[in-house]
N, CA, C and O atoms as a MOPAC input file, in Angstrom:
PM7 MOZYME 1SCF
protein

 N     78.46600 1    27.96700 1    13.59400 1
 C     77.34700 1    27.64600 1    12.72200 1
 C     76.90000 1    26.20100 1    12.93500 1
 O     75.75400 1    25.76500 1    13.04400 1
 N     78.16100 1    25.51200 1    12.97400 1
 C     77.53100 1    23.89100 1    12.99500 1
 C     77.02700 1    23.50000 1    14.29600 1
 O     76.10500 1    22.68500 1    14.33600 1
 N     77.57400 1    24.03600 1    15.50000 1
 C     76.88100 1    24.35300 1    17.31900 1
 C     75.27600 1    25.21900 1    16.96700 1
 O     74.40900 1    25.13100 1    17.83600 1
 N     75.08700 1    25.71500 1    16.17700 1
 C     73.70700 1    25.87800 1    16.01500 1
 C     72.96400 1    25.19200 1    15.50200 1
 O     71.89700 1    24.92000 1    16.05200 1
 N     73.28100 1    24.72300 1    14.34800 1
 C     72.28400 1    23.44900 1    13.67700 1
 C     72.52800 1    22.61300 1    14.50300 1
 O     71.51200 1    21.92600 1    14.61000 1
 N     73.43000 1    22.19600 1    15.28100 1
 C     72.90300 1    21.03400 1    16.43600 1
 C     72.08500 1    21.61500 1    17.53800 1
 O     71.04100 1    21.09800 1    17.93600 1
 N     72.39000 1    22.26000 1    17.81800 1
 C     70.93600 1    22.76300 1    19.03300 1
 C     69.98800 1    22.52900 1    18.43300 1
 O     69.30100 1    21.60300 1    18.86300 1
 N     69.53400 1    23.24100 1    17.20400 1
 C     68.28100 1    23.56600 1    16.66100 1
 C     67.58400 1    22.28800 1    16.37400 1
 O     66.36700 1    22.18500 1    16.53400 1
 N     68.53700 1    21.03800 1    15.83400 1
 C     68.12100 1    19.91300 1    15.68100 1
 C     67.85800 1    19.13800 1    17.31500 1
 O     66.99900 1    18.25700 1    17.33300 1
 N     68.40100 1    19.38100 1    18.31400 1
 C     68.39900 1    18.61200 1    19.39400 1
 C     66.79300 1    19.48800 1    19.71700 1
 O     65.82400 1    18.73500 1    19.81700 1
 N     66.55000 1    20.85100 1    19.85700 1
 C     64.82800 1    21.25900 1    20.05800 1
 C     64.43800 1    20.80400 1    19.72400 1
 O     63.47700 1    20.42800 1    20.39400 1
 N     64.58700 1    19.99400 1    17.87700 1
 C     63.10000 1    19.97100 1    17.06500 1
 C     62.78900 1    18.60500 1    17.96000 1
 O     61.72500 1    18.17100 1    18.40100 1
 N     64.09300 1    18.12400 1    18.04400 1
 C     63.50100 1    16.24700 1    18.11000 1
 C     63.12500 1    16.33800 1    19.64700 1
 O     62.32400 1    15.49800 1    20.05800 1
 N     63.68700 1    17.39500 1    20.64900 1
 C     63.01900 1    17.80200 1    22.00000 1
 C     61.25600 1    17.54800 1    21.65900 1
 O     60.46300 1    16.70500 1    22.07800 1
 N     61.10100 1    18.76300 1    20.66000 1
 C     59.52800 1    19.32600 1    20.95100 1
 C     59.10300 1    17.65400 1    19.99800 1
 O     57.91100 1    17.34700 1    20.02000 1
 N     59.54700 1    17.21700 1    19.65100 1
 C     58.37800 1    15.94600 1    18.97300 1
 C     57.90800 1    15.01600 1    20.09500 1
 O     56.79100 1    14.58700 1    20.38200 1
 N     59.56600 1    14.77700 1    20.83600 1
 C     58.92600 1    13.96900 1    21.41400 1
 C     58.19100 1    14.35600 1    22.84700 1
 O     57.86000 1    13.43400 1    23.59300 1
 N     57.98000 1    15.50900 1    23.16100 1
 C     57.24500 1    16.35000 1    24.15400 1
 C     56.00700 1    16.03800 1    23.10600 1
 O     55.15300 1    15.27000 1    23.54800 1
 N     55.85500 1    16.43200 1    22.06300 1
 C     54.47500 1    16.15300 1    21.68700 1
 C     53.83200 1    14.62500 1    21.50800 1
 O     52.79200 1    14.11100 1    21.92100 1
 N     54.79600 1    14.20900 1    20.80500 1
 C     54.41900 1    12.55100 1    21.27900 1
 C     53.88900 1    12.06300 1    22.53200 1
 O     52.98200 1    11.23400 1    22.59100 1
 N     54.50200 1    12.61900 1    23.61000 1
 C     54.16200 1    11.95200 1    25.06300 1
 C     52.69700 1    13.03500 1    25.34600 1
 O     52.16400 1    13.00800 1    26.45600 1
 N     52.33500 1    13.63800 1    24.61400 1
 C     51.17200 1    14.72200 1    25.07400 1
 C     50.10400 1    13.51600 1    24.59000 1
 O     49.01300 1    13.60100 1    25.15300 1
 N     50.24100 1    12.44100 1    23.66300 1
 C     49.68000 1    11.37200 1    23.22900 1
 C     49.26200 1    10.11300 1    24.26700 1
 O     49.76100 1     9.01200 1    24.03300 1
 N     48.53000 1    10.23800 1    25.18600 1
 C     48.35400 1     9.18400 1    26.04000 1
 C     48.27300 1     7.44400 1    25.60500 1
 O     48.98600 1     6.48400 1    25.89900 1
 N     47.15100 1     7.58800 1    24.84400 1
 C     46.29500 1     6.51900 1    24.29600 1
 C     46.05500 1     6.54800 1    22.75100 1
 O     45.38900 1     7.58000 1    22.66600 1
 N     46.17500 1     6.07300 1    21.47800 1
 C     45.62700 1     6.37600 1    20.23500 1
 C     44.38100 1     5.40300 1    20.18300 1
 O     44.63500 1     4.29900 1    20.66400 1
 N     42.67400 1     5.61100 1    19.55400 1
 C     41.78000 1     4.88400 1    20.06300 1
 C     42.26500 1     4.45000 1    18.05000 1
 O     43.10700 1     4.81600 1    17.23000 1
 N     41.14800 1     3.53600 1    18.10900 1
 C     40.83100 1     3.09200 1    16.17400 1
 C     39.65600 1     2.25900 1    16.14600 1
 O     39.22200 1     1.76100 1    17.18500 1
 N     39.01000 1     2.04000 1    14.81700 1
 C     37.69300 1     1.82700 1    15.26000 1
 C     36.65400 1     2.18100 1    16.09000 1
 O     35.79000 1     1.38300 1    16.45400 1
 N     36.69600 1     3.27600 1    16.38800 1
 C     35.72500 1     3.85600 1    17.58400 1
 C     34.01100 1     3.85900 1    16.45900 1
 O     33.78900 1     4.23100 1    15.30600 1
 N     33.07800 1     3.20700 1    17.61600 1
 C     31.76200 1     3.31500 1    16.92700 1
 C     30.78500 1     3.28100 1    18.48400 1
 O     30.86500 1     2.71800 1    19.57600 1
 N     30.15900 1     3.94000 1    18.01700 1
 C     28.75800 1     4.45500 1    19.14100 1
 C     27.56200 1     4.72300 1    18.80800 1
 O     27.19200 1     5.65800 1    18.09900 1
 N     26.94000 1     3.93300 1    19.29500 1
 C     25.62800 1     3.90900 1    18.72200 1
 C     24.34200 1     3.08900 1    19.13500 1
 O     24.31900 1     1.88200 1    19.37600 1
 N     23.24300 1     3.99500 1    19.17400 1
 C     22.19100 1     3.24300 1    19.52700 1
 C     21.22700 1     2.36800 1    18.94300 1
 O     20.67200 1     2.94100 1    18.00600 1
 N     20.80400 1     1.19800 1    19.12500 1
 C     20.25200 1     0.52000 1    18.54300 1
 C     18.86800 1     0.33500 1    18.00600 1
 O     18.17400 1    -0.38700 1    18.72200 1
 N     18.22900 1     0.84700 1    16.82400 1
 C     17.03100 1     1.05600 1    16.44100 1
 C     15.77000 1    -0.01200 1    16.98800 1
 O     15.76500 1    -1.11500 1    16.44000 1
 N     14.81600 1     0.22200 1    17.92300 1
 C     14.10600 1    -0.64400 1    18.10100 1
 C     14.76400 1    -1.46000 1    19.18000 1
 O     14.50100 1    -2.66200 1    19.22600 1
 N     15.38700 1    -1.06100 1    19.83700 1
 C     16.16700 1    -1.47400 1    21.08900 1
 C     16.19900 1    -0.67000 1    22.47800 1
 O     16.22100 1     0.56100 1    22.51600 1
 N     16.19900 1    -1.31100 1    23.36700 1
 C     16.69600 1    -0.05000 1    24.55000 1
 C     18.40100 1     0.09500 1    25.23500 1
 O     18.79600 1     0.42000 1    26.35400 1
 N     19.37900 1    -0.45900 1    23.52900 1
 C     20.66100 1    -0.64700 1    24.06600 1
 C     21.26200 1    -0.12300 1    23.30000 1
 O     20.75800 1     0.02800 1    22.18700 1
 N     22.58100 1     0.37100 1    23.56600 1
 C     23.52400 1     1.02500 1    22.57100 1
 C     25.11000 1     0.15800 1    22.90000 1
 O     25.27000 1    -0.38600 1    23.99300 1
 N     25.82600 1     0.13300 1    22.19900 1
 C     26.96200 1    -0.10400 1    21.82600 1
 C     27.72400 1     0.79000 1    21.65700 1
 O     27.45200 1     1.81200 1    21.02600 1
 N     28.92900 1     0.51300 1    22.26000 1
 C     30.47700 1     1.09400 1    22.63200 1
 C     31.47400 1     0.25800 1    22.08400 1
 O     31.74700 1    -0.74700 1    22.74000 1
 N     32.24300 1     0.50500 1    20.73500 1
 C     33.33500 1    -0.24900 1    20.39500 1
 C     34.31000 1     0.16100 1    20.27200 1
 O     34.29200 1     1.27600 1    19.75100 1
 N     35.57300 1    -0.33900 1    20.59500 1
 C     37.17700 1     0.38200 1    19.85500 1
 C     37.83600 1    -0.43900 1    20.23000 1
 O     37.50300 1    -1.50200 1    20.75400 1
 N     39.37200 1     0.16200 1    19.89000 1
 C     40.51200 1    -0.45100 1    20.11600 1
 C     41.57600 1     0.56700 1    20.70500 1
 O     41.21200 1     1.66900 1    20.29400 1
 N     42.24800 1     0.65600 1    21.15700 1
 C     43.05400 1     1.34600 1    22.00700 1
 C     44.43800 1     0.44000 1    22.21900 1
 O     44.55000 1    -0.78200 1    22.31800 1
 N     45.74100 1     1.78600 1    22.26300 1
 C     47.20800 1     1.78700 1    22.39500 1
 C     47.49400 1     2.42000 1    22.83800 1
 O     47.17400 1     3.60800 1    22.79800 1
 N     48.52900 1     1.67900 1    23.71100 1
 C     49.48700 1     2.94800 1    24.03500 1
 C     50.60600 1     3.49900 1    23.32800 1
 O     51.51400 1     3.20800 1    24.10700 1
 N     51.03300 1     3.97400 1    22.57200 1
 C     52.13000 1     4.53200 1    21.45600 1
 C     53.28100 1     5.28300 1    22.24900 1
 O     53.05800 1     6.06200 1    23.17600 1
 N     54.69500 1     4.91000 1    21.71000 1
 C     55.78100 1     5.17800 1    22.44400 1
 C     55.73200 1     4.12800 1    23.07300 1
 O     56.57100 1     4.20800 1    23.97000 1
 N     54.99500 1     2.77600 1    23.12100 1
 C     55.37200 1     1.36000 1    24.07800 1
 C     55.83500 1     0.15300 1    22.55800 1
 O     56.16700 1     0.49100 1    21.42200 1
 N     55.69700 1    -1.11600 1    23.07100 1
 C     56.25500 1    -1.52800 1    22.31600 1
 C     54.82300 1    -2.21800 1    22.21600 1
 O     54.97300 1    -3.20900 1    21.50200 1
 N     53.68500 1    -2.12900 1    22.57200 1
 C     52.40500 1    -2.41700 1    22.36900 1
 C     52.12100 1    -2.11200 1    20.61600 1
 O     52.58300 1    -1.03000 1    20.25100 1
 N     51.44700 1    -2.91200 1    19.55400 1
 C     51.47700 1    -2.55500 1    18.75300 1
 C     50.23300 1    -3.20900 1    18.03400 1
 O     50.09200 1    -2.99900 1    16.82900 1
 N     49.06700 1    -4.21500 1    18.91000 1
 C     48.21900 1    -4.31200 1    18.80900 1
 C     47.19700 1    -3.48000 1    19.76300 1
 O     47.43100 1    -3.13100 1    20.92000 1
 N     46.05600 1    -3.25200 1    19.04700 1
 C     44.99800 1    -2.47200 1    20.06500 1
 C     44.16100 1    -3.91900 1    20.65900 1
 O     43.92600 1    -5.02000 1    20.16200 1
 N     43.80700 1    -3.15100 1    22.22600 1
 C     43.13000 1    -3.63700 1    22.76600 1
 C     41.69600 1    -3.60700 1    22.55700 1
 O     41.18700 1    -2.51200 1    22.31700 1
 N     41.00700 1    -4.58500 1    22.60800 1
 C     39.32300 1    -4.15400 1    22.28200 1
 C     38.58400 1    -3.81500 1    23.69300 1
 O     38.72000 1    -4.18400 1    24.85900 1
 N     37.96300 1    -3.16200 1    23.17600 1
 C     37.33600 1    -2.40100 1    24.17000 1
 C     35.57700 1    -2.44100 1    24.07900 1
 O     35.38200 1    -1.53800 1    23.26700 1
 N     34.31200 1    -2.93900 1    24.42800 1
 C     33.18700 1    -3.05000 1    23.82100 1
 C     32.19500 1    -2.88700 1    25.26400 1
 O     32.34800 1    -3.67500 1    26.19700 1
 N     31.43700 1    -2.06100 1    25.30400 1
 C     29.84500 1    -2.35900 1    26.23400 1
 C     28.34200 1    -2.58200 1    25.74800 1
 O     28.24900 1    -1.65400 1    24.94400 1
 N     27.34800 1    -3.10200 1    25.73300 1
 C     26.12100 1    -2.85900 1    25.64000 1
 C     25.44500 1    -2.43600 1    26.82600 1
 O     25.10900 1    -3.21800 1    27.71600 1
 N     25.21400 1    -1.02200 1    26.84700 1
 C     24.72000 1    -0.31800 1    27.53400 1
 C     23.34700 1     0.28400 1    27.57500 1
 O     23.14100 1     0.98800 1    26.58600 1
 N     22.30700 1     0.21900 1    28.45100 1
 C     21.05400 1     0.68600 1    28.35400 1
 C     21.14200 1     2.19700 1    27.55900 1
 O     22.01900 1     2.93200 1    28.01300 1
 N     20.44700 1     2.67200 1    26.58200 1
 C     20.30500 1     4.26000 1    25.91300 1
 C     19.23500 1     4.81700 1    26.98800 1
 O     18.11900 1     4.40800 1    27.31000 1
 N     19.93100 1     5.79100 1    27.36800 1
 C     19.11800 1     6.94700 1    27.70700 1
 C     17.51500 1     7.00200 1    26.97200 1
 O     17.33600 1     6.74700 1    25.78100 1
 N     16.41400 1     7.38300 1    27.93000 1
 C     15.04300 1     7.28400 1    27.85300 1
 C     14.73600 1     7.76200 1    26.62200 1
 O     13.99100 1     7.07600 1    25.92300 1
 N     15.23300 1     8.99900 1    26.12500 1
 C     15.42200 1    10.24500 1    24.83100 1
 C     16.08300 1     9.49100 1    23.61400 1
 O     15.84200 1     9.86200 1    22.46600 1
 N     17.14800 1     8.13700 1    23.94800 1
 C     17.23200 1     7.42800 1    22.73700 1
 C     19.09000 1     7.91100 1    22.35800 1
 O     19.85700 1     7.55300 1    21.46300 1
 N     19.28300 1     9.11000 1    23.83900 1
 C     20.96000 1     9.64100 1    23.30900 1
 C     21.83000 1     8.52800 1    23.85600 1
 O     21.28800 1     7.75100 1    24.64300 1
 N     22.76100 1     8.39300 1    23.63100 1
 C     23.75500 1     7.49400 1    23.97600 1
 C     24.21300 1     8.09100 1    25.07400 1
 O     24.60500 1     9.25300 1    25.19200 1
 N     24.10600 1     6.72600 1    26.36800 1
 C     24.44900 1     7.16400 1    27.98400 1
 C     26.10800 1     7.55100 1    28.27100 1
 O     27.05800 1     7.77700 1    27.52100 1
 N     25.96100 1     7.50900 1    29.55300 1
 C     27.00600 1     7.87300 1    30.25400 1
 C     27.39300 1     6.36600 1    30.65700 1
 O     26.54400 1     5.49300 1    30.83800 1
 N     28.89800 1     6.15100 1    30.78500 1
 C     29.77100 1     4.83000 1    30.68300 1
 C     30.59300 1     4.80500 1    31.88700 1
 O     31.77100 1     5.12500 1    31.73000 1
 N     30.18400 1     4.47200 1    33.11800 1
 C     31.29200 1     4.56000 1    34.52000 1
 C     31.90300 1     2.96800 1    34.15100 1
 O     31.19800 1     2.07500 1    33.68100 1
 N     33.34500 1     2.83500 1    34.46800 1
 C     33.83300 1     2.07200 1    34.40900 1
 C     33.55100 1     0.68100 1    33.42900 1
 O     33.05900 1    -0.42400 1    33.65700 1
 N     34.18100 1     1.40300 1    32.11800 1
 C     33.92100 1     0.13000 1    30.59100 1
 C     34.71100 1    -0.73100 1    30.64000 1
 O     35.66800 1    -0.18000 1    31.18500 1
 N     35.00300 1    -1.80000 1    30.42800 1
 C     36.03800 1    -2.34100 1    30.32100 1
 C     36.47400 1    -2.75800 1    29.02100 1
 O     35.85900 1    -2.70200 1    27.95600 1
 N     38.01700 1    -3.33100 1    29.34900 1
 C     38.88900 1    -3.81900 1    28.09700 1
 C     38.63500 1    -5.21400 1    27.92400 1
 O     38.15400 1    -5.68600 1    28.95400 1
 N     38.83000 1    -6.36000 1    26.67200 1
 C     38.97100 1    -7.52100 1    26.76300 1
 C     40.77300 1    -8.04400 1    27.01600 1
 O     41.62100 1    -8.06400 1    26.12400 1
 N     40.99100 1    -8.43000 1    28.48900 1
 C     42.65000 1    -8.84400 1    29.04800 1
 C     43.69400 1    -7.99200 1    28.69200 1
 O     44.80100 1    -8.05600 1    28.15800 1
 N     42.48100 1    -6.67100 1    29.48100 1
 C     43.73000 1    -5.48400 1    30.05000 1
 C     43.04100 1    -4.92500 1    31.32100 1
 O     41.85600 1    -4.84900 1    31.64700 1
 N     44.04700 1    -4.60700 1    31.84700 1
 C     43.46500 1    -3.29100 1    33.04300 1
 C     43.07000 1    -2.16900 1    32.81400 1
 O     42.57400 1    -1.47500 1    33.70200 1
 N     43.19600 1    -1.80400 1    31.69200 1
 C     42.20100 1    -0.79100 1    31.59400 1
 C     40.73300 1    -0.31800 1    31.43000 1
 O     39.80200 1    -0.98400 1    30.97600 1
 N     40.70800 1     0.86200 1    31.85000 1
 C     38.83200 1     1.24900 1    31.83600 1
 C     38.62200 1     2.43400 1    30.93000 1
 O     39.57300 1     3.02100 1    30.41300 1
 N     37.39100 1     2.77300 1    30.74900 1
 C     36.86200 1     3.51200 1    30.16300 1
 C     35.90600 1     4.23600 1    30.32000 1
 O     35.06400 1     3.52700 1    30.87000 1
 N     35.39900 1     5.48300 1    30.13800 1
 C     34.20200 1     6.16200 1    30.74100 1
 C     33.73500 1     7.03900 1    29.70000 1
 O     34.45400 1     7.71600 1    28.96500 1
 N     32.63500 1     6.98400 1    29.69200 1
 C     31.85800 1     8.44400 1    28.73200 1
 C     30.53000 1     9.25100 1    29.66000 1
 O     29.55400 1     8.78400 1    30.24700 1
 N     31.00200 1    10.58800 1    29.47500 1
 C     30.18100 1    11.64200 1    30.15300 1
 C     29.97300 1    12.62500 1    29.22700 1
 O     30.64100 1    13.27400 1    28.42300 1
 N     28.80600 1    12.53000 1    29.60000 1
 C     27.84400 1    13.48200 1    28.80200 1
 C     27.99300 1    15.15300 1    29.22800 1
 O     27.92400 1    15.57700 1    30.38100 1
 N     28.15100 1    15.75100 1    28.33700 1
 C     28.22600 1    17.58600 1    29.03700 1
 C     27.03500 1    18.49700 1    27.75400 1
 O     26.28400 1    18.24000 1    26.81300 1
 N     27.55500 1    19.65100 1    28.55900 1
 C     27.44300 1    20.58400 1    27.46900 1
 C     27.94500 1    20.82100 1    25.78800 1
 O     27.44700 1    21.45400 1    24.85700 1
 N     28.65400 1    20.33600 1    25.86900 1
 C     29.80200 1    20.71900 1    24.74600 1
 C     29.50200 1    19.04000 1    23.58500 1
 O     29.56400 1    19.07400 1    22.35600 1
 N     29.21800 1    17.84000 1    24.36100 1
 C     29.23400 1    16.58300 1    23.69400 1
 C     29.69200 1    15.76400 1    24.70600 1
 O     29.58800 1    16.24700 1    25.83400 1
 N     30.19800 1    14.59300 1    24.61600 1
 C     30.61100 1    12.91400 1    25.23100 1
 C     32.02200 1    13.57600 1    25.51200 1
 O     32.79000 1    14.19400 1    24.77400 1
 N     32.07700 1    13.25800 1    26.71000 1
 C     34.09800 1    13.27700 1    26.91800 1
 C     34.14600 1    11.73000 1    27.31800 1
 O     33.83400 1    11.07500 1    28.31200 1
 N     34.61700 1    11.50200 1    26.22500 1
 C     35.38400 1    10.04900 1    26.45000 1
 C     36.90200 1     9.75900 1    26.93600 1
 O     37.83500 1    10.41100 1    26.46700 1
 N     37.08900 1     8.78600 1    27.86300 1
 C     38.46600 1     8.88600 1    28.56400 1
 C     38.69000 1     7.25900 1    28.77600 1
 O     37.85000 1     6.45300 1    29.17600 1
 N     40.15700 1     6.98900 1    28.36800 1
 C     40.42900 1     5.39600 1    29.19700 1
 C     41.80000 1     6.06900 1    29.71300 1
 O     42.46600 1     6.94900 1    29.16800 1
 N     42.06700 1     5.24700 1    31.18900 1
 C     42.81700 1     4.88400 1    32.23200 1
 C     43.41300 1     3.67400 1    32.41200 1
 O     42.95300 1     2.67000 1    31.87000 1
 N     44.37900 1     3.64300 1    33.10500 1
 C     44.87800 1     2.29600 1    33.00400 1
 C     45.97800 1     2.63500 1    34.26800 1
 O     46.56700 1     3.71600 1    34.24100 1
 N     46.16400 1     1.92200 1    35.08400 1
 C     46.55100 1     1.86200 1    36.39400 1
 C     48.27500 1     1.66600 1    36.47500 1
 O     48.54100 1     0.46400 1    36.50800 1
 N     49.31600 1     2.40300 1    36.50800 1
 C     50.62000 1     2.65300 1    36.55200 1
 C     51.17800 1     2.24900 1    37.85100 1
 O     51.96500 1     1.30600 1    37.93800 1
 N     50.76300 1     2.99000 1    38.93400 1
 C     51.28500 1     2.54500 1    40.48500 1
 C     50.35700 1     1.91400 1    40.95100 1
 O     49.41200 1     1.52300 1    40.26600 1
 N     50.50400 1     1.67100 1    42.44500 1
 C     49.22600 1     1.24600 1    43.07200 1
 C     48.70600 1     2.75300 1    43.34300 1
 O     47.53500 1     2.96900 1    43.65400 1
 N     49.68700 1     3.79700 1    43.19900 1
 C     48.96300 1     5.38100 1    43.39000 1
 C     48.75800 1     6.07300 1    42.51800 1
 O     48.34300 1     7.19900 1    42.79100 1
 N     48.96600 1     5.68800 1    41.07000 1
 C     48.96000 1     6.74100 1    40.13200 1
 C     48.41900 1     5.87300 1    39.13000 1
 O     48.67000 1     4.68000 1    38.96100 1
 N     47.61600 1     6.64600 1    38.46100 1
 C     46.38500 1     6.34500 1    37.26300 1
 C     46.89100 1     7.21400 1    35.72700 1
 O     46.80000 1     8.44100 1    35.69200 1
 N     47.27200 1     6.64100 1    34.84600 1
 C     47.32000 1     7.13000 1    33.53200 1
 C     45.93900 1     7.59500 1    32.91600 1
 O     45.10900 1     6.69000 1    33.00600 1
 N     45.49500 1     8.63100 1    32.37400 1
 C     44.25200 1     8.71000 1    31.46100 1
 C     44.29600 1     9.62600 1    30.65000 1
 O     44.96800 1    10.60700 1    30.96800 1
 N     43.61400 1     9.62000 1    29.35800 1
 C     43.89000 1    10.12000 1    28.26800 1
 C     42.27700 1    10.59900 1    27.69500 1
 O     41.53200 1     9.63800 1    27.50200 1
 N     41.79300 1    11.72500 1    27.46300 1
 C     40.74700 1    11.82300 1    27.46400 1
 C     40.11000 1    13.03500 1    25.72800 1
 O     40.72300 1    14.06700 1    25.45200 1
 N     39.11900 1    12.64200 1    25.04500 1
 C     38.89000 1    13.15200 1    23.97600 1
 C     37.37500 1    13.67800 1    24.47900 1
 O     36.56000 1    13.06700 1    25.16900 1
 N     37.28200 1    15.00200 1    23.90200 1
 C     35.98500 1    15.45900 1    23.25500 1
 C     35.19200 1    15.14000 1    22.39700 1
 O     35.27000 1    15.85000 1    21.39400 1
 N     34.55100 1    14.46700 1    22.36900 1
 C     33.44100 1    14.14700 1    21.00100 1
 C     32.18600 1    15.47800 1    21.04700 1
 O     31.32200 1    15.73700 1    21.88500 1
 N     32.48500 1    15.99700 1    20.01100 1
 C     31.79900 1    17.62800 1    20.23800 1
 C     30.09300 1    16.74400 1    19.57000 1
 O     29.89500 1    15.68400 1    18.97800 1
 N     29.30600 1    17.69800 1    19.99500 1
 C     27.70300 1    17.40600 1    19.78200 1
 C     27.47300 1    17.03700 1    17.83500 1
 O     26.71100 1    16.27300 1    17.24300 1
 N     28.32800 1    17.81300 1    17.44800 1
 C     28.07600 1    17.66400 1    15.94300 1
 C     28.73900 1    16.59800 1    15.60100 1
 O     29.06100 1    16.42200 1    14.42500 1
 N     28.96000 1    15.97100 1    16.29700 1
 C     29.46400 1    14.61300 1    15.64800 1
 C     28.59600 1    13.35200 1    16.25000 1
 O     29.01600 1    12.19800 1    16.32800 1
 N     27.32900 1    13.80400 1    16.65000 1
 C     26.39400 1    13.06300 1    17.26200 1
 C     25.13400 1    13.22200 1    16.80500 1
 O     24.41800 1    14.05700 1    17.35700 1
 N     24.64100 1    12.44600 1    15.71200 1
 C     23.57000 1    11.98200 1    15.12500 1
 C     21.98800 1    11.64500 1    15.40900 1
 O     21.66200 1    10.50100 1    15.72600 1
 N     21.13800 1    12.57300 1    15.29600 1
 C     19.60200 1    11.78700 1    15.77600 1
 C     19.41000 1    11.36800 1    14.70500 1
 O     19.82200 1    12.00900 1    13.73800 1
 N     18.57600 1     9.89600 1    14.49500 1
 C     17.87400 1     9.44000 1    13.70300 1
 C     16.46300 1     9.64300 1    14.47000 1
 O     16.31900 1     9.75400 1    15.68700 1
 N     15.46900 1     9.66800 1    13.48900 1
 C     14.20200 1     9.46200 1    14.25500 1
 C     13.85300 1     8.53000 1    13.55500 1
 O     13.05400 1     9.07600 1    12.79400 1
 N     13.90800 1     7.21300 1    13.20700 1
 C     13.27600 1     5.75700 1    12.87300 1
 C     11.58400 1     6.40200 1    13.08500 1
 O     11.09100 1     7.36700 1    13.66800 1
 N     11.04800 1     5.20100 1    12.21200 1
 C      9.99600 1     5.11700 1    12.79100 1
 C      9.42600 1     4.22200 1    13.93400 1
 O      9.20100 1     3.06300 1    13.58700 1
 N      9.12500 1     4.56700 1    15.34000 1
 C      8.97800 1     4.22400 1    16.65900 1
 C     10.41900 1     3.99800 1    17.15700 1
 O     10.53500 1     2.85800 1    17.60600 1
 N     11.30700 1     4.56300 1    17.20700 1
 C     12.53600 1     4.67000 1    17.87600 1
 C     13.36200 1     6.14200 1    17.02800 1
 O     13.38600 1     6.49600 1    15.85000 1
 N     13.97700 1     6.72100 1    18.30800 1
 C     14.79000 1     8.08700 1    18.06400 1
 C     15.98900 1     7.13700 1    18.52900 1
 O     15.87600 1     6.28500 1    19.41000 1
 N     17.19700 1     7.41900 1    17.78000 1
 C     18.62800 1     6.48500 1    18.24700 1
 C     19.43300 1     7.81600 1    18.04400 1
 O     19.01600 1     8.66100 1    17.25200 1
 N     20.53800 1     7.99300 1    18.73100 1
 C     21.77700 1     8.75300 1    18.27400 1
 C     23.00600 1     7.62800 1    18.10600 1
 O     23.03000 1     6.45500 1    18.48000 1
 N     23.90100 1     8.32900 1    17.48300 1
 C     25.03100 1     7.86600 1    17.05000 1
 C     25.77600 1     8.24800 1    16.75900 1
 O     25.52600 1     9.39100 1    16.37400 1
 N     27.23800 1     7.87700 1    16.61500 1
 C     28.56600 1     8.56000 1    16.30900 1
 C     28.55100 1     8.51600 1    15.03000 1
 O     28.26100 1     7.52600 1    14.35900 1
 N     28.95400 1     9.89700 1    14.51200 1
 C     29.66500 1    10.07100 1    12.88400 1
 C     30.69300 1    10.90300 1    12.76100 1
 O     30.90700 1    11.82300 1    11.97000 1
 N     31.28600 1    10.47400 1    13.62100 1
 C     32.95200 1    11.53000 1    13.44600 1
 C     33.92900 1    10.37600 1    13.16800 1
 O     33.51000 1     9.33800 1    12.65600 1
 N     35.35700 1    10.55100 1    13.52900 1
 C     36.10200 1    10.20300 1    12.89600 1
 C     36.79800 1     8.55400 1    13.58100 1
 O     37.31300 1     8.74300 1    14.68300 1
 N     36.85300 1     7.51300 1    13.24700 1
 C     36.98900 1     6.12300 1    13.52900 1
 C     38.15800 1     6.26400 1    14.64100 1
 O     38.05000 1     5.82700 1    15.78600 1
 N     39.07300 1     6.81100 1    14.22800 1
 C     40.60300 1     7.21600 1    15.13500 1
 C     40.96900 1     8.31800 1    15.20300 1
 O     41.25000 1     9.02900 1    14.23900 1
 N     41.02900 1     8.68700 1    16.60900 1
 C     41.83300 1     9.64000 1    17.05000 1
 C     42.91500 1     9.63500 1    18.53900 1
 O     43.01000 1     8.57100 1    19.15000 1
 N     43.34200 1    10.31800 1    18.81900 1
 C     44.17200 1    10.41400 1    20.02500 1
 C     43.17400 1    10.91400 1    21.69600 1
 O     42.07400 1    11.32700 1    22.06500 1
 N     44.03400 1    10.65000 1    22.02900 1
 C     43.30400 1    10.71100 1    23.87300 1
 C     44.77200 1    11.41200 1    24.39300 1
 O     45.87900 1    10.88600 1    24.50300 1
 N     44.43800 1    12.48000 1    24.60300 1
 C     45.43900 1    13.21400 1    24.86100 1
 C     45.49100 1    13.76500 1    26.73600 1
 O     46.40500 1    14.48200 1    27.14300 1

């Protein structure tokens, strides 16, 4: 009996920390958004790596030209403020897949990547400017 409650306890804390490491990156403060009466949008956050002993987020920020339509663009290579890491947002079908990377070997690339689904992406129509923007949730994981 007691050889079973130790197995069973050695799985659970197995599967946590299998799920923990399914955790690449945790972002916080995430904001996106285009600027009313502007032809620029803004990219902000902070980003960790969790399971490190890292325990401040890195900032992360672009001003980026908005798309002609006023949606918030596509992001090749964002950068961090004094980190190696990058960041990218692509536009699909589905919404923004947002992803940061950060360079492990000289051959191998870490990246952790989230869905931002369409309903969490905002038109305003101002008057003389259409802007989109993020209204989902400030923090989440990059899995």
């Amino acid at each position: 009996m007691k050889f079973t409650a130790t197995v069973l306890l050695a799985a659970a804390a197995s599967a946590a920390t299998i799920n923990q490491r399914d955790t690449v990156f945790s972002v916080s403060n995430f904001s996106a958004g285009c600027i009313p009466h502007s032809t620029q949008c803004l990219y902000s956050f902070g980003v960790l790596q969790p399971g490190t002993m890292e325990t401040t987020p890195v900032n992360c920020t672009a001003l980026v030209p908005a798309n002609t339509d006023g949606t918030l663009p596509d992001v090749k290579d964002g950068t961090c403020k004094s980190s190696s890491r990058t960041w990218t947002v692509a536009r699909g079908a589905d919404g923004l897949t947002f992803s940061v990377s950060q360079r492990v070997t000289p051959s191998s690339v870490q990246t952790g990547s989230h869905l931002i689904p369409n309903d969490e992406l905002a038109i305003a129509n101002n008057p003389n400017a259409v802007v989109q923007t993020y209204k989902g949730a400030d923090s989440f994981d990059l899995n």
